[in-house]
N, C-alpha and C positions, 0 to 999 in steps of 0.2 A: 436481569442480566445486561450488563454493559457493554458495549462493543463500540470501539475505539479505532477511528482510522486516521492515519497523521501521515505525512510525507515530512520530514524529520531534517531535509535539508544536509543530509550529513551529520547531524547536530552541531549545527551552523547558526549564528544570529543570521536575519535580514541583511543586517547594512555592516558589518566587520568580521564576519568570515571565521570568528573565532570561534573554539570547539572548549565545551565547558561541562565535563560529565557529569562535575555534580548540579547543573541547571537541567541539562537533560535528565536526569532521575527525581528532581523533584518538581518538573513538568509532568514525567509519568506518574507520580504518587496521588498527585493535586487529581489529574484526568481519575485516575482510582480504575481503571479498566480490567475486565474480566477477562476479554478478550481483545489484543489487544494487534493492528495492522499497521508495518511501517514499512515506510516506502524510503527510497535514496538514505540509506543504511550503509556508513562505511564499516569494514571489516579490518582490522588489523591496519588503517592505513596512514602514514605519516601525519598527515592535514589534521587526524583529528586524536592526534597522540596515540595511536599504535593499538589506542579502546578496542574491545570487541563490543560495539553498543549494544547488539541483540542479548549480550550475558547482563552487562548494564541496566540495560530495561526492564530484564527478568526480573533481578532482583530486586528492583525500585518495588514494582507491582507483586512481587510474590507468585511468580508465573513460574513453577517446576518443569511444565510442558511449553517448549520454544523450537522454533524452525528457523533459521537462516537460508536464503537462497540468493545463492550469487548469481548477479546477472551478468558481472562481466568481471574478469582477472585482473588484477592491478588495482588503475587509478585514474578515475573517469577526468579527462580531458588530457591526459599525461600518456602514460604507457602501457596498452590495456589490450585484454583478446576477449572475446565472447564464453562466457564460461560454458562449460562443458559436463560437471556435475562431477568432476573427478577431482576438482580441487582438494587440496589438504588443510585440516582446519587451521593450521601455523599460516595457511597463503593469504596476502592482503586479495579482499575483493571487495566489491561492491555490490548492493542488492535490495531483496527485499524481506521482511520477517515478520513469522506469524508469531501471538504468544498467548499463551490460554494458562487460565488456573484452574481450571476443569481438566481432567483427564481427556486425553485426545487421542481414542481407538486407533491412527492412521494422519497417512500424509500423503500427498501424493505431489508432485513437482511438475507443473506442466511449460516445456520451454515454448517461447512463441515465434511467429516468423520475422524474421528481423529483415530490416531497408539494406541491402546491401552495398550500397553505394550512392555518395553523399545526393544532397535533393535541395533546391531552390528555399532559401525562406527569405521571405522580407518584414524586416524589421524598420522601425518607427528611423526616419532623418536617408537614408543611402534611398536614392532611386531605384538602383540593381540587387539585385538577390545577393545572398552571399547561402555559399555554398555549404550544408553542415552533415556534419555525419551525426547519425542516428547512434545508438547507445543498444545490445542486444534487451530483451525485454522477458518477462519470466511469471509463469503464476506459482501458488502454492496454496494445498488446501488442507482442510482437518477436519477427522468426525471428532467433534467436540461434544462429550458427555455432559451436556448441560442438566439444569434443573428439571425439565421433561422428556430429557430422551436426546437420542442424538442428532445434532446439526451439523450441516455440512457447513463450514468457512472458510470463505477465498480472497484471495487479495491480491493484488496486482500493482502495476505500475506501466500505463501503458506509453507508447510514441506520441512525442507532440505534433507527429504529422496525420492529420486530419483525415486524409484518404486512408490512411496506413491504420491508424488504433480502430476504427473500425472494422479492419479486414479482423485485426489481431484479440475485439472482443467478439468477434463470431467465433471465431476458432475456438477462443477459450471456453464460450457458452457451448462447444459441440462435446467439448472434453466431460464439460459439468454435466451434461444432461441426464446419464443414467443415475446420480449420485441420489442416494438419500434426500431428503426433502424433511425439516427445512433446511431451504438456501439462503444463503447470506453473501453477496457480491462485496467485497469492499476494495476502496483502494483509491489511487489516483487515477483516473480513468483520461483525461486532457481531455474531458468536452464535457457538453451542458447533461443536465440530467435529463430533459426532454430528450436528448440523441441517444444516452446511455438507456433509457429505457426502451426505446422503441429498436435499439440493435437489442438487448437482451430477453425484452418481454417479462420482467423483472416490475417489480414496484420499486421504489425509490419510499425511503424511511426517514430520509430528510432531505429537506427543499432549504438550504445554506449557503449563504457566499461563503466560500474559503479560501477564495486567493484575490489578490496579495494580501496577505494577515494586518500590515495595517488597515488600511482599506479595499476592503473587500468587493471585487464586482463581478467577479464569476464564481461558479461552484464547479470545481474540477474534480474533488473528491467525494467517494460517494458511497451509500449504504444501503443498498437497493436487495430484495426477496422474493423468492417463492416457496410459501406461498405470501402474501402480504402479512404482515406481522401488526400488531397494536405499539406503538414504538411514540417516544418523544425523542426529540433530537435538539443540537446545538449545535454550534460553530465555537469555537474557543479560541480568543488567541493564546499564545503561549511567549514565554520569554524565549524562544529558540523558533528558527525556522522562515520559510518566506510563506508557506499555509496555516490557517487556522488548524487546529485538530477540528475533526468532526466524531462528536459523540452522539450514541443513541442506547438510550434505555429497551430493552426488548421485554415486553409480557408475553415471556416465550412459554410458561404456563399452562395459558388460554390459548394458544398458536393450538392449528391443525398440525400433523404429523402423516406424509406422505412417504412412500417407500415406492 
């Protein structure tokens, strides 16, 4: 069983911003994913011709079962409100989306605590901070009828503020804890996997540079379990994006089965 996590950029190149559905669908074909987690997914929105890419990627992969989950209304750096789950499927949003070719018993949408008000970052050349506002932040999960039974998979996209995506993957890990077993965490998480594991108590299924997709020096994205899984993994670049996709093969099989 495949499972695929990508931050999709919008489906954006790295260095010219351009949106290319039919690149994006035959990046999802090549990854070949069963299950498949995208992060920075635009919805209906001008920049990237008006695409729904969660329907787009469906059908690249042959994925009948898909979730869309808006993190915020509009259009992220433009003119935008915290989504609220009442959106209509015609509204431009932003977000994140799960997609499975396995039957998916359930969904559950968990929103997270967002920065309210902008927060100091310092960036490479300016002495002084510059002030940014944070983006709302959102999970979403599924019992995915796999090949031995049912798995719970989640995926996210958490804050690149450092104090803050920790608060926001405890919370999520308190939402997951009564779920079915196995677990599968996936998503852009913004910190190393040594943090992302010791906040979740999760295993980590691949140890990957993923960002920046040319050259790679950190791993932001991640595939981490309970209970540990026998898994092989990769980093991918892709023609789209500023991350690697991160792929991992699951011998979900041989996997213990907890309830």
């Amino acid at each position: 069983m495949r499972i695929v996590t990508f931050n999709i950029l919008g489906g954006r190149t790295q260095h010219d911003d351009e949106v290319d559905v039919a690149v994006l669908q035959d990046a999802i074909r090549d990854l070949d994913p069963d299950v498949l987690a995208l992060q920075e997914v635009d919805h209906l929105l001008h920049r990237s011709g008006n695409a729904d890419l969660t329907a787009l990627a469906a059908e690249a992969m042959g994925a009948p079962h898909h979730r869309f989950v808006a993190a915020l209304a509009g259009s992220p750096g433009a003119t935008w409100t915290a989504a609220t789950g009442d959106e209509q499927p015609h509204d431009a949003a932003y977000g994140i989306a799960l997609l499975s070719r396995f039957p998916v018993a359930g969904w559950q949408v968990i929103r997270l605590p967002a920065v309210t008000t902008p927060v100091p970052m310092w960036f490479d050349g300016p002495a002084r901070p510059t002030w940014v506002r944070d983006e709302p932040r959102v999970a979403v999960t599924a019992s995915v009828q796999g090949p031995a039974g049912i798995l719970t998979v989640a995926t996210t996209h958490l804050s690149f503020i450092r104090w803050w995506n920790g608060l926001q993957l405890r919370r999520l890990m308190r939402s997951l804890s009564g779920g079915p077993r196995p677990l599968v965490l996936t998503g852009d998480l913004n910190m190393d996997v040594g943090r992302a594991a010791r906040i979740t108590g999760l295993h980590p299924l691949a140890t990957c540079r993923t960002f920046p997709a040319d050259r790679p020096v950190e791993q932001l994205d991640h595939v981490l379990a309970d209970p540990a899984l026998p898994a092989a993994a990769e980093a991918r670049r892709m023609e789209l994006s500023d991350h690697r996709a991160l792929v991992v093969d699951l011998d979900v099989v041989t996997a213990p089965v907890r309830r």
